[in-house]
N, C-alpha and C positions, 0 to 999 in steps of 0.2 A: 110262808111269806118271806121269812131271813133269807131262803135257799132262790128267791126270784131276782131280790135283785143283782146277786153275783153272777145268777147264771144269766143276766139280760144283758150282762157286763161282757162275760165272755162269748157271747155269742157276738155281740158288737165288736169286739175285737180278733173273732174269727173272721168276720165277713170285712174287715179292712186288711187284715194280712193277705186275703186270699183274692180282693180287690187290689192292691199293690201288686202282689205276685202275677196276676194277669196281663195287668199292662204292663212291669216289665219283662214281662215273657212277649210280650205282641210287639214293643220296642225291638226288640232283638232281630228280628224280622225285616223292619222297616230299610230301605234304601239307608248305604252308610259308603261312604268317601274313604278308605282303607290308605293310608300312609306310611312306609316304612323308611329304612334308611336306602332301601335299594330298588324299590317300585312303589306305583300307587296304582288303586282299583276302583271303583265304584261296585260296592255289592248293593243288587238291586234289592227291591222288597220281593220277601216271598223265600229271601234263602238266609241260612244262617252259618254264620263265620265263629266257629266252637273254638276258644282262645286255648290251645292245645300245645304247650312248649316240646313234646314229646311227639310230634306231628312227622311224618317222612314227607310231608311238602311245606314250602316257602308260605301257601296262603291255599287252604281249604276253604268253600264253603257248598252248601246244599239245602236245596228245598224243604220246605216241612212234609209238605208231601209225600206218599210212598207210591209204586206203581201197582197193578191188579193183577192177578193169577200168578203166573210165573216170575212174574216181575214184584211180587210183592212184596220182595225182599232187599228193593231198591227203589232208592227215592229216586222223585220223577225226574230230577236236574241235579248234577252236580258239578264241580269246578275242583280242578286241583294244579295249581302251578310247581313244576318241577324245575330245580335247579343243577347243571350241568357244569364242573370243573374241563377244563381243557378239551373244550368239544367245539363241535363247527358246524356250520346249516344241514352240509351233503350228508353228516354223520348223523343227526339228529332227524334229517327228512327219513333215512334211510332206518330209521328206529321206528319209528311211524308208521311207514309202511309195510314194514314186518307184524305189528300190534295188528293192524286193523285186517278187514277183511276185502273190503272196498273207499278206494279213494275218490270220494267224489269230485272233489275240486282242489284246485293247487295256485295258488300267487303268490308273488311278491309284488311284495310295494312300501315303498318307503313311508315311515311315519316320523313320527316325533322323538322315538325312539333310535332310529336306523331304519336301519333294511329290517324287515320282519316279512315272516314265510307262513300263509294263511292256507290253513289244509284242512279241508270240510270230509270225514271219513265215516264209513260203516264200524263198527267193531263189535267185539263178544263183551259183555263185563260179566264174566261169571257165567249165569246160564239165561243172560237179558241182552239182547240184542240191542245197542245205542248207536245214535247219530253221534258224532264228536266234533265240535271245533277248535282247530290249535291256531294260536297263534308264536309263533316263535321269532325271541328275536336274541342278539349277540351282543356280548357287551363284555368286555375288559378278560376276552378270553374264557367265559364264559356262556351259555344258551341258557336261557330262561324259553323255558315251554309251559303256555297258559294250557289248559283242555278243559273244555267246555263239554259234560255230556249230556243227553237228554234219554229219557226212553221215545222210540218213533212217535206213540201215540198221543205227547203231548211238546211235541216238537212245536205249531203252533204256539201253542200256549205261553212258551218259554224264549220263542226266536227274538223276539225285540230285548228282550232283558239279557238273553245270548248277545246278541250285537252291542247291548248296551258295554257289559264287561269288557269284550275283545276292544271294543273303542278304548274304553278307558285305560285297557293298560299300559301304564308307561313305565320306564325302565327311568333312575336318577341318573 
């Protein structure tokens, strides 16, 4: 009977740790508004943004997600915005289309930002075939390139939350 009510104690304090621990693990997840000193994003629900000072891009984030058979070593959507010293559009389109395999689609058109260069492509990541969307734009002699990837087969799934990004990104 002594040994009941401790351990009635600790099990009630297992099941709210691991109750807390869920929802903020589900929080992380959720649609978030990303602000820096040199861009801002809207990370949709569904990906998550790993606070990584150690990071080789400006703002990572990715699906929880992973993809199936060969792909299962890649989550289903990812995003990785790349920052570029002393570069220019023709330089950076031309980096692009050397990466990819096929370019689907190609604009400009001015945003909020500037001129930005919107490039829908094929590519390899590894040994997983993705769809890609860049949006590139130029700013104080600098190219800021978003890339959006998805695997084909959940291309759907992912394209509104894809446009949601590419919309949202703005350059300060």
């Amino acid at each position: 009977m002594e040994l009941l009510i401790p351990g009635l104690i600790l099990v009630a304090l297992m099941v709210y740790a691991s109750t807390k621990i869920k929802k903020n693990a589900a929080k992380a997840f959720e649609s978030e508004f990303i602000e820096t000193g040199e861009f801002s994003i809207t990370k949709p629900e569904g990906f998550l943004h790993p606070l990584n000072d150690d990071s080789e891009y400006a703002f990572e984030a990715y699906s929880k997600e992973f993809g199936q058979d060969q792909a299962e070593q890649h989550r289903q959507a990812k995003v990785e915005l790349f920052v570029f010293n002393d570069a220019n559009f023709d330089d950076q389109r031309d980096e692009i289309s050397r990466e990819v395999t096929t370019i689907v689609s190609e604009k400009f058109e001015e945003t909020n930002s500037g001129k930005a260069l919107f490039i829908q492509a094929e590519r390899e990541d590894g040994n997983a075939a993705v769809v890609s969307f860049y949006k590139v734009v130029a700013r104080n002699n600098r190219i800021y390139t978003l890339r959006v990837s998805v695997l084909p087969e959940y291309y759907d799934a992912y394209l509104d939350r894809i446009n949601e990004m590419l919309d949202s990104f703005e350059l300060k």
